[in-house]
N, C-alpha and C positions, 0 to 999 in steps of 0.2 A: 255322533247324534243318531237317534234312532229315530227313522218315518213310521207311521202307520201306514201300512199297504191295505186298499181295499181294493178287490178284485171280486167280478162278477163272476158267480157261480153258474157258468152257461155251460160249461166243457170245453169250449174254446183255450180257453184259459188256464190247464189242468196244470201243465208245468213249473208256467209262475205259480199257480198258485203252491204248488206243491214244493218250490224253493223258498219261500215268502211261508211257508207255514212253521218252516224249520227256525224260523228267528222271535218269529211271535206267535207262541202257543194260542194266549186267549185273546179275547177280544173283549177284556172288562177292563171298566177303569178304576183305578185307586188311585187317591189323591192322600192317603193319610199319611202322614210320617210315622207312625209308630205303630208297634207290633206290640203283644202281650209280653215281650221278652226283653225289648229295647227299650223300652217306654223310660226305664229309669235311670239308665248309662245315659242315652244320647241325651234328655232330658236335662240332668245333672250338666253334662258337656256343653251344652247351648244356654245353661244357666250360669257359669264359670267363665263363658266369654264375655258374659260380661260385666264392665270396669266398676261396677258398685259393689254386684255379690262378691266378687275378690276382694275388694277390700274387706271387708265383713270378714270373708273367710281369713286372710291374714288376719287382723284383728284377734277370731277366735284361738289362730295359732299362735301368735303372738303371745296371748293371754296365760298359754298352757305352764309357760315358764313362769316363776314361782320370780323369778328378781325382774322381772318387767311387767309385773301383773298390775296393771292400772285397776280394771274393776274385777267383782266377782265374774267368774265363768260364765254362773247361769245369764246374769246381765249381757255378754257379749256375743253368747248364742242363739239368745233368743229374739233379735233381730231379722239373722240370717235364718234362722230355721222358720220365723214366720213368711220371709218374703220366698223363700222359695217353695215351700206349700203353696202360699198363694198362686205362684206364677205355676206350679205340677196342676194342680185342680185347675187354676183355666185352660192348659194347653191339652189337659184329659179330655175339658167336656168339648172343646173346639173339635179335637182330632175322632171323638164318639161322633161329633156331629156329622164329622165330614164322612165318617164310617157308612152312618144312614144315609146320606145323599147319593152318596157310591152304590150303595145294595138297592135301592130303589130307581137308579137312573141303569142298572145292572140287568135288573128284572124288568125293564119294560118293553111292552111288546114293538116292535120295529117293523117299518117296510121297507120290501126289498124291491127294487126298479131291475124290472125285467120286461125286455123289449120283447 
């Protein structure tokens, strides 16, 4: 586990802080899970754990074979392909929103308690 160190900027202090600076570069916060890069792996990942979209997904695999094919394709797909749209678009606009909260609690101005 990792602490937040806060340490007064007096001089006193110069060493810790200057071991203490080597672990935690910044002092901003992000709360978001997702990046422009991962959004769609881990996404995907955290959709797949759980036990309904796997069914679906077997289902569509299932379906691929030609001597167990209960319905058409498109029928089998498009269950799964609507609920995880649905479930990608909500965890988009949550994770943009927590983006804004981040960038504006980031930028704001702060006082420093100096004796």
């Amino acid at each position: 586990n990792k602490w937040r160190i806060v340490l007064p900027n007096n001089g006193r202090q110069w060493k810790d802080w200057k071991q203490a600076s080597t672990f935690y570069s910044g002092n901003r916060i992000q709360t978001t899970k997702y990046t422009w890069f991962t959004f769609l792996p881990q996404n995907l990942f955290g959709q797949f754990h759980r036990l309904g979209n796997l069914y679906y997904f077997f289902l569509v695999v299932l379906n691929l074979f030609p001597q167990v094919e209960a319905f058409h394709r498109e029928v089998t797909v498009l269950p799964l392909v609507v609920v995880l749209l649905a479930s990608m678009i909500k965890d988009a606009i949550e994770d943009y929103r927590k983006y804004q909260y981040d960038k504006t609690i980031n930028f704001t101005k702060t006082r420093v308690y100096d004796k």
